[in-house]
PDB file of N, H, CA, C and O in Angstrom:
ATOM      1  N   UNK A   1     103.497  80.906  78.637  1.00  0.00           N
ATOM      2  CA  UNK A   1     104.903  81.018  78.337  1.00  0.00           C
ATOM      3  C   UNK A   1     105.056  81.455  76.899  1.00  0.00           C
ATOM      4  O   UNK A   1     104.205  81.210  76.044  1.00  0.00           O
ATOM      5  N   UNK A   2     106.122  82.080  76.680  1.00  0.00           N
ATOM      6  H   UNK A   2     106.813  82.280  77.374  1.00  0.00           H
ATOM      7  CA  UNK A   2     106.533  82.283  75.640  1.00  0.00           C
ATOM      8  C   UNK A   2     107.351  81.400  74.676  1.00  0.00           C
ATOM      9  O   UNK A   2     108.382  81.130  75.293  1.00  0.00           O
ATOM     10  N   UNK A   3     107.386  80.856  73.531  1.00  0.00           N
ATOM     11  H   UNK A   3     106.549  81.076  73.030  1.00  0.00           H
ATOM     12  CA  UNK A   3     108.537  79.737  73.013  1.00  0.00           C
ATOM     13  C   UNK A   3     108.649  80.410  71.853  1.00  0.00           C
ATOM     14  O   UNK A   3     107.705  80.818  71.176  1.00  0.00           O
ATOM     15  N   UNK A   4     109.815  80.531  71.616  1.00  0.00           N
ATOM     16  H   UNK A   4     110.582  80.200  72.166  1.00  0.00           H
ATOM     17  CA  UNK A   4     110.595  81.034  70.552  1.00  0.00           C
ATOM     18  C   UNK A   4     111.623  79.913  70.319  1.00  0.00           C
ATOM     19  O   UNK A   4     112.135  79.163  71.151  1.00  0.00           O
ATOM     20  N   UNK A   5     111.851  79.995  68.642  1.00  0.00           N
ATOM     21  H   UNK A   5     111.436  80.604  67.966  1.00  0.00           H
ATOM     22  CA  UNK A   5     112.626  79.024  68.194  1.00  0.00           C
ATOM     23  C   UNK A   5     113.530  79.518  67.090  1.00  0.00           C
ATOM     24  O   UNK A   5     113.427  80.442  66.283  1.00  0.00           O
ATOM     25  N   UNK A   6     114.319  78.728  67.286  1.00  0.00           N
ATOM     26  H   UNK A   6     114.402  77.977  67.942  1.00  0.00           H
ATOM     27  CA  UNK A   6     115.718  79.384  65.898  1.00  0.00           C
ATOM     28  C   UNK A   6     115.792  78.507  65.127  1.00  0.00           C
ATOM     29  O   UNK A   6     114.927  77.638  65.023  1.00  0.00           O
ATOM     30  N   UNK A   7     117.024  78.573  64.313  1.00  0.00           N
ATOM     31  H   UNK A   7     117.727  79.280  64.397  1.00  0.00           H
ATOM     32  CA  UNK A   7     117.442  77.592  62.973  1.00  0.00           C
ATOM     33  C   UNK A   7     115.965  76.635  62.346  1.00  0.00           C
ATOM     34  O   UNK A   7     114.785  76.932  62.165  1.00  0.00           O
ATOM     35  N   UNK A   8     116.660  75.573  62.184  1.00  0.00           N
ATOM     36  H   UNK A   8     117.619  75.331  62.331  1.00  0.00           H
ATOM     37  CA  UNK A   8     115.740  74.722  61.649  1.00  0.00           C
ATOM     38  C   UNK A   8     114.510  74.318  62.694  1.00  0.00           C
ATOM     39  O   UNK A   8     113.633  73.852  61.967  1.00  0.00           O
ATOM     40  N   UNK A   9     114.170  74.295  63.720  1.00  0.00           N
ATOM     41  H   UNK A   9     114.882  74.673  64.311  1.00  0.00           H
ATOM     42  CA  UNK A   9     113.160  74.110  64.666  1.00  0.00           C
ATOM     43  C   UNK A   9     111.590  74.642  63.925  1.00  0.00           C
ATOM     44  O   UNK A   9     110.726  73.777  63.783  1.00  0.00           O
ATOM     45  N   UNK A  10     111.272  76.204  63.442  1.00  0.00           N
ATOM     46  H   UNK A  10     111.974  76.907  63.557  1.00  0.00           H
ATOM     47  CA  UNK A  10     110.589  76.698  62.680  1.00  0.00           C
ATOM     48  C   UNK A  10     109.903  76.178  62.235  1.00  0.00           C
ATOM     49  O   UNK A  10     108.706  76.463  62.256  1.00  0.00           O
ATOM     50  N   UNK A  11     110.572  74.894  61.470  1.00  0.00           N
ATOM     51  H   UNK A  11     111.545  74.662  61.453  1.00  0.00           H
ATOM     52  CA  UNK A  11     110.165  74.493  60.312  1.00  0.00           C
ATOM     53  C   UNK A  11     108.417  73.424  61.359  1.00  0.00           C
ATOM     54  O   UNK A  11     107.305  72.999  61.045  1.00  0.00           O
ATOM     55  N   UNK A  12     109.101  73.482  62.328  1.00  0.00           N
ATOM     56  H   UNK A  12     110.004  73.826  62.584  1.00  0.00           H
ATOM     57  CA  UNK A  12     108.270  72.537  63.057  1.00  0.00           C
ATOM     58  C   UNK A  12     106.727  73.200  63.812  1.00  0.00           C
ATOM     59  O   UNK A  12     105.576  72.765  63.839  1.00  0.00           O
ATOM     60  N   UNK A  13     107.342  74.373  64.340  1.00  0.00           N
ATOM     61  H   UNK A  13     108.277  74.727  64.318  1.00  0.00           H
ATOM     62  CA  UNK A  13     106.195  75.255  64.400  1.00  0.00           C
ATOM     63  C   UNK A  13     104.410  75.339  63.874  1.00  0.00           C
ATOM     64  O   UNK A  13     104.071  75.036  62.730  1.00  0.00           O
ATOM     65  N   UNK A  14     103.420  75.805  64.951  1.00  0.00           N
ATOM     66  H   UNK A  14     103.695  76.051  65.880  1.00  0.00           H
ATOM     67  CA  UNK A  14     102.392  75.908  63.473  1.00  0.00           C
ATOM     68  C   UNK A  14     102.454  77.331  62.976  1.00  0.00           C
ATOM     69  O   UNK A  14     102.613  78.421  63.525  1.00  0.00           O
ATOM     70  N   UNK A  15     102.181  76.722  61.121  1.00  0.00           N
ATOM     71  H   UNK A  15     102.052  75.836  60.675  1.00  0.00           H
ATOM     72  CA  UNK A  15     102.360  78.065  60.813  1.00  0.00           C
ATOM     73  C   UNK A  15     104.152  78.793  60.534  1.00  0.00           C
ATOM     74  O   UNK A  15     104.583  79.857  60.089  1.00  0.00           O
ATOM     75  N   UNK A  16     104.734  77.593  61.053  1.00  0.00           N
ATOM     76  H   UNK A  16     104.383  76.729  61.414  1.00  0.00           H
ATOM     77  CA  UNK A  16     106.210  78.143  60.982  1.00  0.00           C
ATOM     78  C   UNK A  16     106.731  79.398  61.495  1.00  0.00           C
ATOM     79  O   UNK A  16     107.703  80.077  61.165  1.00  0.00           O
ATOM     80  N   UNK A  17     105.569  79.576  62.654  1.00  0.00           N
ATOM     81  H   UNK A  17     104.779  79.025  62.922  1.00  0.00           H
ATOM     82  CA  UNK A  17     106.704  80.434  63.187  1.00  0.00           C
ATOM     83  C   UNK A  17     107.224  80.637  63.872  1.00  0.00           C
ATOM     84  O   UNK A  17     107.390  79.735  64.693  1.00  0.00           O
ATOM     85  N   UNK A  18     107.880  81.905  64.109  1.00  0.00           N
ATOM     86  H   UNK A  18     107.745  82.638  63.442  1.00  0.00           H
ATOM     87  CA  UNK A  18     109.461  81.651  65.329  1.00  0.00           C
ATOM     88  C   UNK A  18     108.997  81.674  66.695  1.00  0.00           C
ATOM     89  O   UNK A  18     109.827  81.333  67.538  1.00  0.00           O
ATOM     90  N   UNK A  19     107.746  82.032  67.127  1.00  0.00           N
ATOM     91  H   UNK A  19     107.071  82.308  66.442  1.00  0.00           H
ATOM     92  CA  UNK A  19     107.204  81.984  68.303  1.00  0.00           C
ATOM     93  C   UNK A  19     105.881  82.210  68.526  1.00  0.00           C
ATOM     94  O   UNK A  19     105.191  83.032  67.923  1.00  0.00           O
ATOM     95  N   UNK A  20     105.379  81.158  69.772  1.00  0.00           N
ATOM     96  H   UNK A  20     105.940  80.491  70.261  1.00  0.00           H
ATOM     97  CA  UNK A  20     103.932  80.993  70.040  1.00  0.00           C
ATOM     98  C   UNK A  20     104.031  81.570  71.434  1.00  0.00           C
ATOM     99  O   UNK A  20     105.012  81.993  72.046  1.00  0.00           O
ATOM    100  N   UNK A  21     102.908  81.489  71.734  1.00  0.00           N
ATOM    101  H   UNK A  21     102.111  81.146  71.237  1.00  0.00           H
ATOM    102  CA  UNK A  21     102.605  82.075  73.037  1.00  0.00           C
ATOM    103  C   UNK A  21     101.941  80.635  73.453  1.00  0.00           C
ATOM    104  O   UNK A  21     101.426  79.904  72.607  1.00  0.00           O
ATOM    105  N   UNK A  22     102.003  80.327  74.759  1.00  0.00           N
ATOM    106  H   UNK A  22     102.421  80.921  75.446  1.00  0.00           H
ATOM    107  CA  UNK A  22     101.116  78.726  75.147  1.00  0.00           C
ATOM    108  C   UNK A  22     100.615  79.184  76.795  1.00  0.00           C
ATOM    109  O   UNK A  22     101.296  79.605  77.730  1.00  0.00           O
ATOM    110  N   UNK A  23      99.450  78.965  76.716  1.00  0.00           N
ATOM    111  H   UNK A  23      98.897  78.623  75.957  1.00  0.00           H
ATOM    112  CA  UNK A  23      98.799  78.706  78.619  1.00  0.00           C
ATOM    113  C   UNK A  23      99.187  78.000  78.783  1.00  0.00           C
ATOM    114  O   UNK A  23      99.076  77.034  78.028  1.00  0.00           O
ATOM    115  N   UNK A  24      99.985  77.968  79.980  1.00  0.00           N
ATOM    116  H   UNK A  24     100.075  78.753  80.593  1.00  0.00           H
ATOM    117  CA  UNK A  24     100.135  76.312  81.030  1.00  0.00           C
ATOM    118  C   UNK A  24      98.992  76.528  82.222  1.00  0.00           C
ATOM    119  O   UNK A  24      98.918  77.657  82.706  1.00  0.00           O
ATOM    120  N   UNK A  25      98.161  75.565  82.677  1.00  0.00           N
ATOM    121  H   UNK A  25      98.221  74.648  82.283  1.00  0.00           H
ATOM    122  CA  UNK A  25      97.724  75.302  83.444  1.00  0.00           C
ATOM    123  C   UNK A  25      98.105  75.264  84.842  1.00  0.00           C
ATOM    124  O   UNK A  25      97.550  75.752  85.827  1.00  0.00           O
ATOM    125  N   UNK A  26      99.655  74.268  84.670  1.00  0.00           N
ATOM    126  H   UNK A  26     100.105  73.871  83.870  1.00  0.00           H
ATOM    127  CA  UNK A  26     100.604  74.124  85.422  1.00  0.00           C
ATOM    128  C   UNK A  26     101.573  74.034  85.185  1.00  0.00           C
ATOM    129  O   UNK A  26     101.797  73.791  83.999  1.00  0.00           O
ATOM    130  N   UNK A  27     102.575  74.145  85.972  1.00  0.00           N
ATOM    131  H   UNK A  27     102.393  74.343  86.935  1.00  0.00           H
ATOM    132  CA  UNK A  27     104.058  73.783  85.451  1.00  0.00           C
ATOM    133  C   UNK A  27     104.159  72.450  84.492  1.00  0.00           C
ATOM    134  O   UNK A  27     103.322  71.564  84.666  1.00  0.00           O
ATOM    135  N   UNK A  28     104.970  72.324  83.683  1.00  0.00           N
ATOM    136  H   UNK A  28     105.651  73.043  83.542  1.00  0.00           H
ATOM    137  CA  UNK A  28     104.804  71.132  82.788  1.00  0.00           C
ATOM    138  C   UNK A  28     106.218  71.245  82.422  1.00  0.00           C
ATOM    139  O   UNK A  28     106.913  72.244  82.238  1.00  0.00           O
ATOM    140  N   UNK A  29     106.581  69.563  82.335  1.00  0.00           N
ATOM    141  H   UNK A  29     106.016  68.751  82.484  1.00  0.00           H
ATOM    142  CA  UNK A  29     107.912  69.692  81.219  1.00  0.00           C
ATOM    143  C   UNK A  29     108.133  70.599  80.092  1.00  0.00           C
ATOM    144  O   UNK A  29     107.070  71.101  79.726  1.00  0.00           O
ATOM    145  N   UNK A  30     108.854  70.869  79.614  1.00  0.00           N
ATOM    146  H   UNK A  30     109.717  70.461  79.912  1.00  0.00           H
ATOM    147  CA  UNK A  30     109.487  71.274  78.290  1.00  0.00           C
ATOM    148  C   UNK A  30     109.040  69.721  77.140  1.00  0.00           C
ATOM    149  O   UNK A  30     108.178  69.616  76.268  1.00  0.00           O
ATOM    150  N   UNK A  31     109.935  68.853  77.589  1.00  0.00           N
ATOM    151  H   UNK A  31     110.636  68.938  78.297  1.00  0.00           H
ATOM    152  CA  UNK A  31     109.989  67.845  76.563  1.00  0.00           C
ATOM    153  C   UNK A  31     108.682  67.431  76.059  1.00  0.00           C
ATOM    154  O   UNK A  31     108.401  67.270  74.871  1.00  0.00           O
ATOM    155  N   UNK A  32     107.890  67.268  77.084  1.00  0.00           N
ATOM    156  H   UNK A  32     108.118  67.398  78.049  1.00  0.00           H
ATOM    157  CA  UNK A  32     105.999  67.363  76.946  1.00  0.00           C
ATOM    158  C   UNK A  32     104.941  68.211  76.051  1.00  0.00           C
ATOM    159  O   UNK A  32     103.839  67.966  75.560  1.00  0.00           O
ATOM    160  N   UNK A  33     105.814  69.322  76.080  1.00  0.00           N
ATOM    161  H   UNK A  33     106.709  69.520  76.479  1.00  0.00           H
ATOM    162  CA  UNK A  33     105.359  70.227  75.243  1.00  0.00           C
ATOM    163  C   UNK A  33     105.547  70.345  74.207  1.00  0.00           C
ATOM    164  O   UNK A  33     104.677  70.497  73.350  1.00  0.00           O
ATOM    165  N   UNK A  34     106.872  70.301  74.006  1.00  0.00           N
ATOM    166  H   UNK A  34     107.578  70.178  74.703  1.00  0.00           H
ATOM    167  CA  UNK A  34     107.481  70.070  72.844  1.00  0.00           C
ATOM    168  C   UNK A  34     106.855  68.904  71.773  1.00  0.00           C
ATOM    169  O   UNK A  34     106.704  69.050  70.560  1.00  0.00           O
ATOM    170  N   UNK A  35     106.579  67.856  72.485  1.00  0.00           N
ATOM    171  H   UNK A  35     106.702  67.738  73.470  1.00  0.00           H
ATOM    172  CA  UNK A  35     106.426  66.287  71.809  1.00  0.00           C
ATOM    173  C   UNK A  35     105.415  66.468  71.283  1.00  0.00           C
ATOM    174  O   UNK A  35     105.255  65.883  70.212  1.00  0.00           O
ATOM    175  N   UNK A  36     104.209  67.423  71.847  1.00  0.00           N
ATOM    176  H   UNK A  36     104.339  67.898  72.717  1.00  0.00           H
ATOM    177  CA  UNK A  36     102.976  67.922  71.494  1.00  0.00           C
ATOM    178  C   UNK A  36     102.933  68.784  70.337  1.00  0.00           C
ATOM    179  O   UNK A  36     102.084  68.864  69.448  1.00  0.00           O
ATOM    180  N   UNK A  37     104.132  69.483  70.539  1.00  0.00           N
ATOM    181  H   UNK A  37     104.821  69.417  71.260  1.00  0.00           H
ATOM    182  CA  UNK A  37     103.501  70.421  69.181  1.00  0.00           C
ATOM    183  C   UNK A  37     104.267  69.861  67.926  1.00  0.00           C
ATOM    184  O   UNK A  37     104.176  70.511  66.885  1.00  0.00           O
ATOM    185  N   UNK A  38     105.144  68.504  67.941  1.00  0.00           N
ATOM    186  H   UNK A  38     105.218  67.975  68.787  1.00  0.00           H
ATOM    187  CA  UNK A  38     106.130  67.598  67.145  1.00  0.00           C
ATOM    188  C   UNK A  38     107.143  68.175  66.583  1.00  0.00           C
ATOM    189  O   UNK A  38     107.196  68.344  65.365  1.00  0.00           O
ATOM    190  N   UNK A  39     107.928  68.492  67.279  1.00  0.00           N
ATOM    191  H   UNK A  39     107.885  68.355  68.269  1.00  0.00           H
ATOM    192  CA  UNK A  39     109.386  68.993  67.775  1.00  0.00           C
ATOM    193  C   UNK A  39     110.165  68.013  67.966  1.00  0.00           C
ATOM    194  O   UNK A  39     109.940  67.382  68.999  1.00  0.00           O
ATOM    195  N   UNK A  40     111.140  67.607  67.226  1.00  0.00           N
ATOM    196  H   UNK A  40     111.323  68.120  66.387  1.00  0.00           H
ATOM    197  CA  UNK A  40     111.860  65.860  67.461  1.00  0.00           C
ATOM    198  C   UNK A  40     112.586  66.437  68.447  1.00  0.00           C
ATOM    199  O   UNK A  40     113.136  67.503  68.172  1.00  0.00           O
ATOM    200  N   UNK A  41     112.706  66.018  69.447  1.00  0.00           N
ATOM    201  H   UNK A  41     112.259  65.152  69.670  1.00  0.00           H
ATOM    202  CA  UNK A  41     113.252  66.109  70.929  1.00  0.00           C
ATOM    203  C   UNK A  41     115.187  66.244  70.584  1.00  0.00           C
ATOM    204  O   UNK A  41     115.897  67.191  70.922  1.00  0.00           O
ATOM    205  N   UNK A  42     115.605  65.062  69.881  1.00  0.00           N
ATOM    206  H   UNK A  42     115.029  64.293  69.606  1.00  0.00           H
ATOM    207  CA  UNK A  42     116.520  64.810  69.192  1.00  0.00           C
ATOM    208  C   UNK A  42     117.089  66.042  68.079  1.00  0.00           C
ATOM    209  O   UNK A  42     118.105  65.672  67.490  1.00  0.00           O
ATOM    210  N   UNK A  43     116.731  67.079  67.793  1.00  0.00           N
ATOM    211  H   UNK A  43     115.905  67.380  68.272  1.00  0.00           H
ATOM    212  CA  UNK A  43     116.703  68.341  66.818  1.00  0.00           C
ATOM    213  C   UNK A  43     117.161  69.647  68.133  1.00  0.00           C
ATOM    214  O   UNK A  43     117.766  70.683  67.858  1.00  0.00           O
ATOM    215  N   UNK A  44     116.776  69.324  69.288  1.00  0.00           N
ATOM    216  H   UNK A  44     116.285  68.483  69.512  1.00  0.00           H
ATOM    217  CA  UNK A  44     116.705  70.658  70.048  1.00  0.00           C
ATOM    218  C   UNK A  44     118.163  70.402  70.475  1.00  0.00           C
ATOM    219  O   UNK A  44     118.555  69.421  71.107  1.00  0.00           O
ATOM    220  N   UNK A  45     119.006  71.575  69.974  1.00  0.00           N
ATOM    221  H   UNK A  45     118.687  72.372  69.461  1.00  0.00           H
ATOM    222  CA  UNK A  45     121.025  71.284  70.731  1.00  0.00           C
ATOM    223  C   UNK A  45     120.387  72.381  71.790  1.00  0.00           C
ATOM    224  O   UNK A  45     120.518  71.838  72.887  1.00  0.00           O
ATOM    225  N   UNK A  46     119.858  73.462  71.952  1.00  0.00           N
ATOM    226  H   UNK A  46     119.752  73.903  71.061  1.00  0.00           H
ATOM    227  CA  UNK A  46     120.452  74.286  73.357  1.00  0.00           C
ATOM    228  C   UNK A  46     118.688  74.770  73.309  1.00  0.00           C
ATOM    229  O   UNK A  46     117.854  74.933  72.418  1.00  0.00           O
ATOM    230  N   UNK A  47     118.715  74.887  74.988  1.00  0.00           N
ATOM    231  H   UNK A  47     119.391  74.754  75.712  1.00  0.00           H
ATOM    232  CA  UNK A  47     117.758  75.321  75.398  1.00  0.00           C
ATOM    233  C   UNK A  47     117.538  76.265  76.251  1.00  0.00           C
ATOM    234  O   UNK A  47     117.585  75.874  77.417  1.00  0.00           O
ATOM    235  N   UNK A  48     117.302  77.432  76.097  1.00  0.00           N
ATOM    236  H   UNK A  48     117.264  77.750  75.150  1.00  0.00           H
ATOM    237  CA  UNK A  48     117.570  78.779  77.056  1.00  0.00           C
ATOM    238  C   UNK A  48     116.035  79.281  77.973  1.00  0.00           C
ATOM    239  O   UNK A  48     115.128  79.842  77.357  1.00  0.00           O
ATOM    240  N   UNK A  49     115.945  79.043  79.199  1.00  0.00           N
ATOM    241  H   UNK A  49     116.681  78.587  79.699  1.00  0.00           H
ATOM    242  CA  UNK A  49     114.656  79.890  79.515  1.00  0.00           C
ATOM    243  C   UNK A  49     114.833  80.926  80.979  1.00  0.00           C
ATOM    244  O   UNK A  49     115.129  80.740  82.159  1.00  0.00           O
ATOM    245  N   UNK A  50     114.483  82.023  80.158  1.00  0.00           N
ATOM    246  H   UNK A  50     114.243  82.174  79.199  1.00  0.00           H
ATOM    247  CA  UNK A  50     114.799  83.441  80.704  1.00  0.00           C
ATOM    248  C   UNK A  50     115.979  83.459  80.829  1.00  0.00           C
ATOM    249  O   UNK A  50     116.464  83.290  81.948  1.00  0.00           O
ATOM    250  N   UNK A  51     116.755  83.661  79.752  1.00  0.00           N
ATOM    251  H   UNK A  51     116.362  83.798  78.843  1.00  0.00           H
ATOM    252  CA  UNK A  51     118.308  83.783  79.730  1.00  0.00           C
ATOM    253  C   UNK A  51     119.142  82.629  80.454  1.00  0.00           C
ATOM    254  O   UNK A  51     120.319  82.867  80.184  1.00  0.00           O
ATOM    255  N   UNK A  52     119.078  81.710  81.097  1.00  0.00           N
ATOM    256  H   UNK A  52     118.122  81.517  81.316  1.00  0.00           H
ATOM    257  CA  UNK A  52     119.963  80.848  81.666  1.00  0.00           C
ATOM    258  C   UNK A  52     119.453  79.167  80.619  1.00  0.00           C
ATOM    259  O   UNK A  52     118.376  78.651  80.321  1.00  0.00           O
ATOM    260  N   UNK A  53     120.914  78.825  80.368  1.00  0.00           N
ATOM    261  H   UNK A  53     121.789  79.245  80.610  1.00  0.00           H
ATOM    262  CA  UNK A  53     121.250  77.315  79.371  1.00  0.00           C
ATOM    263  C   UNK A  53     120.466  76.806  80.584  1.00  0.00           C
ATOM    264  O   UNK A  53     120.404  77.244  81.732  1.00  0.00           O
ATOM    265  N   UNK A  54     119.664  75.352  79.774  1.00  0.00           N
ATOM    266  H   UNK A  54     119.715  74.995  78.841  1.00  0.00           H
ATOM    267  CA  UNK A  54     118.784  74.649  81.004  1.00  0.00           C
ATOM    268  C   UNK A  54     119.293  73.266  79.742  1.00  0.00           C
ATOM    269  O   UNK A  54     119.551  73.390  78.544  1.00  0.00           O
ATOM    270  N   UNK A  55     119.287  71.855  80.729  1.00  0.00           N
ATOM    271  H   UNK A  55     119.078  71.754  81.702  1.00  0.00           H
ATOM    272  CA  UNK A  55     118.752  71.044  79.847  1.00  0.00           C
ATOM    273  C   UNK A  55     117.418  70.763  79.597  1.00  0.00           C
ATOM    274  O   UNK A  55     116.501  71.219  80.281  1.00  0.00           O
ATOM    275  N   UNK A  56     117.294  70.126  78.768  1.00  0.00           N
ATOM    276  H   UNK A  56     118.039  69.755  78.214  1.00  0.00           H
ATOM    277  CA  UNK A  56     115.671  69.637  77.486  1.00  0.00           C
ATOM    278  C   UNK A  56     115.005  68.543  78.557  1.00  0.00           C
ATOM    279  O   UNK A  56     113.806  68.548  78.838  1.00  0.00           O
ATOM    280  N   UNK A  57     116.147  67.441  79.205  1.00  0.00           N
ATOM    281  H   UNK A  57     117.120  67.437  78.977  1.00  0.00           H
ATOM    282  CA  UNK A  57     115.166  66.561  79.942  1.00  0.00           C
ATOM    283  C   UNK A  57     114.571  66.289  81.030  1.00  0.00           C
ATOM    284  O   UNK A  57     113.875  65.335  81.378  1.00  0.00           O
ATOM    285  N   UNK A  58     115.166  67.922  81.915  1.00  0.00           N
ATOM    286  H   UNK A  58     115.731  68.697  81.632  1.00  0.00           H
ATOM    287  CA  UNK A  58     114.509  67.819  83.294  1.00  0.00           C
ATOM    288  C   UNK A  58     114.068  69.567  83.429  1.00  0.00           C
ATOM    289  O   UNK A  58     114.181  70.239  84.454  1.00  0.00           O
ATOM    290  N   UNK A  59     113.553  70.041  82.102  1.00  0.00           N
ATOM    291  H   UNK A  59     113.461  69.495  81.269  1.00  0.00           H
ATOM    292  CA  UNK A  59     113.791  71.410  82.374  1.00  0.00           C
ATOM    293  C   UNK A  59     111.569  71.762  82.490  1.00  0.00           C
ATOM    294  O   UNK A  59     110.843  71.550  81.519  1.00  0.00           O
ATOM    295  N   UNK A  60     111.136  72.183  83.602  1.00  0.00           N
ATOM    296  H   UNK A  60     111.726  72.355  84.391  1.00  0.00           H
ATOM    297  CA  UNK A  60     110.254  72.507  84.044  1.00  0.00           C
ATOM    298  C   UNK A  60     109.563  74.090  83.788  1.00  0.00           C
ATOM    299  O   UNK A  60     110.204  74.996  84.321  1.00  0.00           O
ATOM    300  N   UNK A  61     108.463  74.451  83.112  1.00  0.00           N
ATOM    301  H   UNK A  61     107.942  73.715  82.679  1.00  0.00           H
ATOM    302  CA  UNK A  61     108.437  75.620  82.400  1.00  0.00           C
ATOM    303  C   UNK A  61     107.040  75.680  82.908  1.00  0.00           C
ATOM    304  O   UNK A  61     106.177  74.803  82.945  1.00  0.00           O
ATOM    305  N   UNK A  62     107.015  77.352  83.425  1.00  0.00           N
ATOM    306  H   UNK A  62     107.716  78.065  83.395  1.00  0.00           H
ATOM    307  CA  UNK A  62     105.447  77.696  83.976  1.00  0.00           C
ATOM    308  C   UNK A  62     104.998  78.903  82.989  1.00  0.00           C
ATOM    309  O   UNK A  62     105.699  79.132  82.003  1.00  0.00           O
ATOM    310  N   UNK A  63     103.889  79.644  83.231  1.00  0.00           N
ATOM    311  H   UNK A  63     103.320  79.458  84.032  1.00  0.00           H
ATOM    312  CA  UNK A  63     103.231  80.503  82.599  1.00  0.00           C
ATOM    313  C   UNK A  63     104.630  82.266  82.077  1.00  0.00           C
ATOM    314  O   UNK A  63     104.660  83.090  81.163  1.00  0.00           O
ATOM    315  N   UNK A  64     105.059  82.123  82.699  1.00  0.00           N
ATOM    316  H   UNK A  64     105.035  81.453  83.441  1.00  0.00           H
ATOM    317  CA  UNK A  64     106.277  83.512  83.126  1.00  0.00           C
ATOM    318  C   UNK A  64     107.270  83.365  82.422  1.00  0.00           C
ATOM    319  O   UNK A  64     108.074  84.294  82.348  1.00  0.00           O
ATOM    320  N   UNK A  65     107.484  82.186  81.727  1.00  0.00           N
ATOM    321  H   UNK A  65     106.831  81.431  81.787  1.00  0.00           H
ATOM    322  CA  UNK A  65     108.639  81.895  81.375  1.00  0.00           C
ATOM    323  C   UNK A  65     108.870  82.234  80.048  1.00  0.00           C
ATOM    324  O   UNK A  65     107.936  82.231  79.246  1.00  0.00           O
ATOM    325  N   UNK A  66     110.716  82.711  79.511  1.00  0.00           N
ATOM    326  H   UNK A  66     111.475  82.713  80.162  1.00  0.00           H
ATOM    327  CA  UNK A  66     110.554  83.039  78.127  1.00  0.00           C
ATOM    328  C   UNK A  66     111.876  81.953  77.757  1.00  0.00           C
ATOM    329  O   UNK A  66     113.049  81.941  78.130  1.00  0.00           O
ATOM    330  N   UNK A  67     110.987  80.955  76.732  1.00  0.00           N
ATOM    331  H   UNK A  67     110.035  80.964  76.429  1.00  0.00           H
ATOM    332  CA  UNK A  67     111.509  79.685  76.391  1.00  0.00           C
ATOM    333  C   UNK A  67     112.206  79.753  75.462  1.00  0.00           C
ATOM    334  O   UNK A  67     111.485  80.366  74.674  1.00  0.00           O
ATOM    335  N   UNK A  68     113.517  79.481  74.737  1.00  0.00           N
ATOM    336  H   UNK A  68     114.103  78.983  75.376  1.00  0.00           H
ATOM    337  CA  UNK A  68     113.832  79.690  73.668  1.00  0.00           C
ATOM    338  C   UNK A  68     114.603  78.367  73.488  1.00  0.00           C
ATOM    339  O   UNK A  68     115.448  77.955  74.282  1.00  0.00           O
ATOM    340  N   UNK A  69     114.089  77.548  71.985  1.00  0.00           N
ATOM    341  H   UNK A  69     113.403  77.884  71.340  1.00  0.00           H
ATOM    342  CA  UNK A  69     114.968  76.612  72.132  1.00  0.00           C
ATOM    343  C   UNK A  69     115.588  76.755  70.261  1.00  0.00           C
ATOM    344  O   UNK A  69     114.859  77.247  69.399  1.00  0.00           O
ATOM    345  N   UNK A  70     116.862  76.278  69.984  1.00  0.00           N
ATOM    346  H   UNK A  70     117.453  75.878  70.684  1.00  0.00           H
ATOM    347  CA  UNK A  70     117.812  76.208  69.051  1.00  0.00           C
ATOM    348  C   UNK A  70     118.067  74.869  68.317  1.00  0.00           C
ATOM    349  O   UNK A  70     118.068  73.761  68.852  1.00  0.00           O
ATOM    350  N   UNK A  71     118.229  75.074  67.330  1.00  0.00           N
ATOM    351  H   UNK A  71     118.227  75.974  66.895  1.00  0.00           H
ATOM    352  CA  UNK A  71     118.980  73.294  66.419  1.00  0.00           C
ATOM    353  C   UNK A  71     120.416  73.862  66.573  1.00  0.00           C
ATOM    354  O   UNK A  71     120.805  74.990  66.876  1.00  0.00           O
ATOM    355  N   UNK A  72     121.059  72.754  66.276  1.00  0.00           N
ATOM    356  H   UNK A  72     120.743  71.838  66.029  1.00  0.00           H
ATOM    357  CA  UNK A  72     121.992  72.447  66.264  1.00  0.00           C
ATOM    358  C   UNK A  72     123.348  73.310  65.086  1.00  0.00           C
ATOM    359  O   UNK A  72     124.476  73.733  65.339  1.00  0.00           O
ATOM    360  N   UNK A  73     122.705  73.277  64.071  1.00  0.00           N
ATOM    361  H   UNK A  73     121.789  72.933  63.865  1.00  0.00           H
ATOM    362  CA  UNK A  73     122.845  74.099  62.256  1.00  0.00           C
ATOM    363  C   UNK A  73     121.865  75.171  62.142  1.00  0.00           C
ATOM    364  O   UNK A  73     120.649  74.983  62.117  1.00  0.00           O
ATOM    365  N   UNK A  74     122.495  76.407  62.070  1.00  0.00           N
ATOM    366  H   UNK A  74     123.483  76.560  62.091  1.00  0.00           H
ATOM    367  CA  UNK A  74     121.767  77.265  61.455  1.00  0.00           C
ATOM    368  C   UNK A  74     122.458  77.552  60.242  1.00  0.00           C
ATOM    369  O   UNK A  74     123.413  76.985  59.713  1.00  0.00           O
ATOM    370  N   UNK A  75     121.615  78.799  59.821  1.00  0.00           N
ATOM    371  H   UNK A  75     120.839  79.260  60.251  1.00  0.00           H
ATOM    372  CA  UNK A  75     122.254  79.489  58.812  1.00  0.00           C
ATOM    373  C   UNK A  75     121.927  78.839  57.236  1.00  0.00           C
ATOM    374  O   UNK A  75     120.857  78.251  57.387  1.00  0.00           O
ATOM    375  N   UNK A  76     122.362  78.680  55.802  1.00  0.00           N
ATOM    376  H   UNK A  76     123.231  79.158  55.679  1.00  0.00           H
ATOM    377  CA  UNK A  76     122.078  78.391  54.888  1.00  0.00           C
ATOM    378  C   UNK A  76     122.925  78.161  53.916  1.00  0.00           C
ATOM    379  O   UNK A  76     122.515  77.807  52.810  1.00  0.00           O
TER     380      UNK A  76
END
């Protein structure tokens, strides 16, 4: 999958940046993944994968997928 991230999220990233590429094995949560790469669960306001709003706590993400998740505040 693809994960791309906006605003303040970045900061969380390795390397800080706006997007990783990740193997899934299998389908896997979002929130799972997230918790892994230490992403405060609590920081993510909108979560988009392959263009359609999904929520963060039941949202299921396989190899195909293009993940994009957002904070809440952007900008500076």
């Amino acid at each position: 999958m693809k994960l791309y991230t906006g605003g303040y999220l970045t900061f969380y990233m390795p390397r800080k940046a706006h997007s990783l590429d990740i193997i899934l094995e299998d389908p896997r949560l979002l929130s799972e993944i997230l918790l892994e790469l230490a992403v405060p669960l609590a920081e993510v306001h909108l979560v988009a994968i392959n263009g359609e709003v999904r929520e963060l706590e039941d949202t299921i993400v396989q190899n195909t997928d293009d993940v994009r998740i957002y904070s809440s505040v952007n900008g500076g």
